[in-house]
C-alpha positions in Angstrom: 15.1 -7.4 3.7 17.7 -5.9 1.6 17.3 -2.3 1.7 20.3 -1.3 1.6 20.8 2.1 -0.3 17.2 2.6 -0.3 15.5 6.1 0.5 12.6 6.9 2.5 10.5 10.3 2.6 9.3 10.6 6.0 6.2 13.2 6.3 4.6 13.7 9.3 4.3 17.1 11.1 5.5 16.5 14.6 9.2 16.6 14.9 9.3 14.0 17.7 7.5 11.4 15.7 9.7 11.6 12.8 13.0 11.8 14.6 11.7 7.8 16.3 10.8 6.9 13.4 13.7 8.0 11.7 16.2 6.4 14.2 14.0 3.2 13.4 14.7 3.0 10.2 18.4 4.4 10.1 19.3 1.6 13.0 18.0 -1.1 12.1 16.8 -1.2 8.6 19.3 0.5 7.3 18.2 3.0 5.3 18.8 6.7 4.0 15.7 9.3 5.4 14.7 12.1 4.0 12.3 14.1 5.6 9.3 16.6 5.3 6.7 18.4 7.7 3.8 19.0 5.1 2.5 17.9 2.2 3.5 20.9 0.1 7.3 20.0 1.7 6.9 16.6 0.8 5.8 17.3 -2.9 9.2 19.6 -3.0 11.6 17.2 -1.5 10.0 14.9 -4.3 11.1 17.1 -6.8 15.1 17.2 -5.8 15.3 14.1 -4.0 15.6 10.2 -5.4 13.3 8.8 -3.4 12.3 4.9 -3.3 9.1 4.4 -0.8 7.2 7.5 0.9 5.7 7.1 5.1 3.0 9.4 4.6 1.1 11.0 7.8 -2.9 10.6 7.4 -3.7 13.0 9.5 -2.3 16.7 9.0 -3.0 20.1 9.3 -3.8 22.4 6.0 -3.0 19.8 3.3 -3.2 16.0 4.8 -2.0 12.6 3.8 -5.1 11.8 1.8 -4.7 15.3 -0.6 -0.6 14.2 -0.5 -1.2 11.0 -2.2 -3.3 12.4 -4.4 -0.7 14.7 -5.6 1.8 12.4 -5.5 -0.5 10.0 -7.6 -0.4 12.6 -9.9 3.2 13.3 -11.0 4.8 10.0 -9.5 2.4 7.1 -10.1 4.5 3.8 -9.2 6.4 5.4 -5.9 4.9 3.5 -3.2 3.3 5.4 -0.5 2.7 3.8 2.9 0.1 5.7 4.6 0.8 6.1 8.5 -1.5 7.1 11.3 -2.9 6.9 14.9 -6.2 6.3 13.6 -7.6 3.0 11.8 -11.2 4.4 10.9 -12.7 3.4 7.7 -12.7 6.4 6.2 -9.2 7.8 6.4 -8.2 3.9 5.2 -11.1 3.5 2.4 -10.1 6.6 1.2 -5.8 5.6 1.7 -6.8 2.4 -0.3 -8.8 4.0 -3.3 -5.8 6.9 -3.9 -4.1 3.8 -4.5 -1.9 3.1 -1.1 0.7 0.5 -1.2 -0.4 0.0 2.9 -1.7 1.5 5.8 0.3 1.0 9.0 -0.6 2.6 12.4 2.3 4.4 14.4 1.6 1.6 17.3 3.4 -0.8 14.8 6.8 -2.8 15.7 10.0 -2.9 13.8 9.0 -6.2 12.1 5.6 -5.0 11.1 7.3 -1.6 9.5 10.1 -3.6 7.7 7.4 -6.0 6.4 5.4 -3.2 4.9 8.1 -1.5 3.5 9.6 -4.7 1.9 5.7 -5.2 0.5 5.9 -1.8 -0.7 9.3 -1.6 -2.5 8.9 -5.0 -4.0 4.8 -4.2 -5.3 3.8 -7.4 -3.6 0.4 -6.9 -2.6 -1.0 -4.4 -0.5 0.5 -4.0 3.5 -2.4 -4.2 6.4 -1.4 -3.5 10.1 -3.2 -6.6 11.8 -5.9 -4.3 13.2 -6.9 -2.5 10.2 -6.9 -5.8 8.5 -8.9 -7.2 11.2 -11.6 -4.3 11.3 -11.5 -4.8 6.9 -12.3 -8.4 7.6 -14.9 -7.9 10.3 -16.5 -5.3 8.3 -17.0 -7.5 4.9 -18.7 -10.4 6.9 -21.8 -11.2 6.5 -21.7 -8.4 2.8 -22.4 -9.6 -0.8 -19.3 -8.8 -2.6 -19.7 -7.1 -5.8 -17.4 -9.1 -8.0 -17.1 -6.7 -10.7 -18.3 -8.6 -13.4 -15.1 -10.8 -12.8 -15.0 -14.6 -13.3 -14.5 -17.6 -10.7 -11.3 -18.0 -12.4 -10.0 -13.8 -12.3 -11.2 -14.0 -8.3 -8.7 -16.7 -7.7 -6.1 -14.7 -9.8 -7.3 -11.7 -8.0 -6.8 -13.5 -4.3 -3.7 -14.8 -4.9 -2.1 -11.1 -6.9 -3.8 -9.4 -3.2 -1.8 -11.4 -1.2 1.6 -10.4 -2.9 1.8 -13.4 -5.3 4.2 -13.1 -8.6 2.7 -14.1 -12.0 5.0 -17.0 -12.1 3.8 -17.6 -8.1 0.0 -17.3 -9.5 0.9 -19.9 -12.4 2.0 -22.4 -10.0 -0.5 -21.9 -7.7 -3.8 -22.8 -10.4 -1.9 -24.7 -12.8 -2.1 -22.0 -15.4 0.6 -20.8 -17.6 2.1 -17.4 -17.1 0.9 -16.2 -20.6 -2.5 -16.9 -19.3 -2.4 -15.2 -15.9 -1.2 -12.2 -17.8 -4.0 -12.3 -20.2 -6.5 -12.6 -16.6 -4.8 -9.5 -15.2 -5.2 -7.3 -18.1 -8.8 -8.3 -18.3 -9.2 -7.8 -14.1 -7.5 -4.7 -14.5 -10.0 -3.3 -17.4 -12.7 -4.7 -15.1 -11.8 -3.1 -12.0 -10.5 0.0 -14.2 -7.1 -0.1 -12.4 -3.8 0.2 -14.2 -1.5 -1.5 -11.9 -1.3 -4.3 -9.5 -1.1 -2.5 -6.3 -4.5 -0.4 -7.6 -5.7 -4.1 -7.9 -5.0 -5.0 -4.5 -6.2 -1.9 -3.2 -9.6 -2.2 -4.7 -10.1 -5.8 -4.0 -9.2 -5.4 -0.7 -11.3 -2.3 0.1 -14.3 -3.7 -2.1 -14.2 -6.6 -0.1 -13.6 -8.8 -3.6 -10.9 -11.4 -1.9 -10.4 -13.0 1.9 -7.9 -11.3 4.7 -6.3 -13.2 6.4 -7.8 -13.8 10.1 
């Protein structure tokens, strides 16, 4: 993964977290960290800093990583924000997903698992899992009606392959379809699933249950 010259805002509140992390990503993926103890902070290093992908804490005291994305959804809408936390329960990752969260990653997660999710983050491929929140997504929709959103057979399949981190020329290939077309089914998936982007796509259909994990 090529992130060279890349910067990361780091945000979590314990010092000794952020200064592994940071040695983690400085080492061996090679990029510039900037870093911040709160959400408030986070917002102000926003303001002065360039900042490429954000590793936002879930779980924080006063303002957490939920009311952070929020905010940051507000004045920077297409930074990716990885969420990052101890805990993998439904409702801090429900909630991660439908602020519009390019991934969720637990701090239990290895070097290649962090580099893949930031690589799916910077390059807006899809939405990044860790393997057990995926796992406890998957278990949770089986056996569930999906509510398909008043999408067609044909905007699922679009909508399965764009999940999964797919390009529109990737998509094309994939169901024979010409790129003018697949643009035309992801303007009309994102009216149905009133998202604006692809990552709010992915993040929906994942947490709605509309495609398959893999698993």
């Amino acid at each position: 993964m090529d992130t060279e010259r890349k910067t990361v805002l780091l945000v979590d509140d314990h010092s000794v977290v952020r200064e592994g992390i940071r040695l983690l990503l400085e080492t061996l993926l090679k990029m510039r960290v900037v870093e911040a103890s709160s959400g408030p902070e986070a917002l102000s290093v926003l303001g002065s800093e360039s900042v490429d992908v954000v590793l936002l804490d879930a779980r924080m005291p006063e303002h957490d990583g939920i009311w952070t994305l929020h905010k940051i959804r507000e004045s920077y809408s297409e930074l990716p924000v990885l969420m990052l936390s101890t805990y993998d329960t439904e409702e801090y990752v429900d909630q991660s997903l439908a602020a519009g969260a390019a991934g969720y990653l637990l701090k239990e997660a290895s070097s290649q698992q962090l580099a893949e999710a930031i690589e799916t983050a910077l390059t807006g491929k899809g939405v990044y899992l860790h393997p057990a929140v995926a796992q406890r997504v998957l278990a949770r929709g089986r056996g569930e009606e999906k509510d398909g959103q008043g999408l067609s057979e044909r905007e699922l399949e679009v909508l399965q392959l764009l999940a999964k981190g797919s390009t529109n020329d990737e998509i094309a290939s994939a169901l024979f379809l010409s790129e003018k077309t697949v643009k035309s089914h992801l303007s009309s998936i994102f009216r149905k699933l009133r998202v604006t982007n692809r990552t709010q796509a992915a993040s929906k259909a994942i947490r709605e249950r509309l495609v398959k994990l893999p698993g």
